[in-house]
Each structure stands twice: as structure tokens, then as C-alpha cells.
C-alpha positions, 0 to 999 in steps of 0.5 A: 065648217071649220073657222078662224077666229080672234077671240078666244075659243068658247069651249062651252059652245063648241061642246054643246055644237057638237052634242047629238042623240046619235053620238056616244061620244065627244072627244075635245081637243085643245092645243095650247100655248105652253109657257117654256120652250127651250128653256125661255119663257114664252109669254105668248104666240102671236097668229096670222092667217092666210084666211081663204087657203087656210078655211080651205085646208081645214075644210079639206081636213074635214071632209076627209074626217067624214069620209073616214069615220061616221061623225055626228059633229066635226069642228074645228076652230084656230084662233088668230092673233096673241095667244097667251100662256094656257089659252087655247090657239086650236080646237078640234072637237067630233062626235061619233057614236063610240068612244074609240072612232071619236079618240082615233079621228080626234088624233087623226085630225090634230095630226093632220092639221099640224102636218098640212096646216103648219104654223111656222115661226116667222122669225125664221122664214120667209112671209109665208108659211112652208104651205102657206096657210098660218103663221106663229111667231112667239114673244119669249123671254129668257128664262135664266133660272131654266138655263141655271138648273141644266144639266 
């Protein structure tokens, strides 16, 4: 079952969750807060959830990931709160029993989750997210050497 979560995603525990005798394969993806955007320094992404419809939506996601590919383990978890620099704000681990239906519905579902769970900057909207399900904003810094060295 899909999760949110403020504390910092334990990896370890995801992988070993999602080990089984029937699977050939574990795929892990991490998403992460990456340090420049735009040539400013992004110290961290702050989330905030709309919790019920959020659960809901990855729930969604989920199911269809069953429906579409025999997976031993599907888990997804988004972390709430400030996500600094290198951590992890969404992970995304299956187990299938070969290499390639784990590859294509570890992709599909980042893809989808980015599609139909946005996470909207919320210095440029309204309250709620376009779909309404989770909201980033980011603390950013200048970085004036970035700026300096473009073209």
C-alpha cells in the first residue's frame, strides 16, 4: 500500500519489503532533490499533502501497475515535509519475475505519478495543486557563479 511519510525514506527496508522467492527482479527508483535548478542553488523542497486524496491516487496508480504487470511487490512512498539537497522525496520499488516487466512498470509508474500526482511549486499557484494531491515549494538561493559562467 502506498504511504506518505516525514521521516526520511528507509531504502533498506523498502528493498527487503519487496524481496520474494517469485521475483527475478527489483527495480528501485529514487527521486531526489537536486541542488541547482535554473542556475539557483536549491537547498531544499518543502511537501505538503492533501493526505486521504493523495493515498488515494497512489493507490490508484497501484492497482493499475498490478493489472498491467505480475508483480511480486509494488511500493510506493512520498516523504512530506523539507527534503534537502541529495535526499530522497519519492520512492518507487516492484518486484516481477524478470528484469524488463520490473524496468517497464518501475518507469511507468514515476511517469504516472509525476502525470496525475503533481507536485506544484506553491509560489506560483493557488492552495491546492492543479489535481490537488501534493504541493512542493523550494528554498533556493542565488547562485551567482552559475549565473557568472552562462553563456
Amino acid at each position: 500500500m502506498p504511504h506518505l511519510t516525514d521521516k526520511p525514506i528507509d531504502v533498506a527496508a523498502l528493498l527487503n519489503e519487496a524481496r520474494s522467492p517469485t521475483a527475478g527482479a527489483v527495480v528501485l527508483f529514487l527521486g531526489t532533490t537536486r541542488e541547482m535548478t535554473d542556475g539557483r542553488q536549491t537547498l531544499a523542497l518543502d511537501y505538503e499533502a492533501y493526505g486521504r486524496m493523495a493515498e488515494e491516487k497512489l493507490a490508484e496508480l497501484e492497482a493499475e501497475a498490478r493489472h498491467r504487470w505480475p508483480l511480486a511487490a509494488c511500493l510506493i512512498v512520498h516523504r512530506l515535509g523539507r527534503v534537502p539537497a541529495a535526499e530522497a522525496s519519492v520512492a518507487i520499488v516492484v518486484s516481477t519475475p524478470h528484469r524488463r516487466e520490473a524496468f517497464a512498470a518501475g518507469q511507468w509508474l514515476i511517469d504516472s505519478l509525476k502525470e496525475q500526482v503533481p507536485s506544484g511549486n506553491a509560489n506560483s499557484g493557488p492552495t491546492a495543486p492543479p489535481n490537488g494531491y501534493i504541493q512542493a515549494s523550494m528554498m533556493q538561493t542565488f547562485n551567482r557563479d552559475a549565473q557568472r559562467s552562462a553563456p
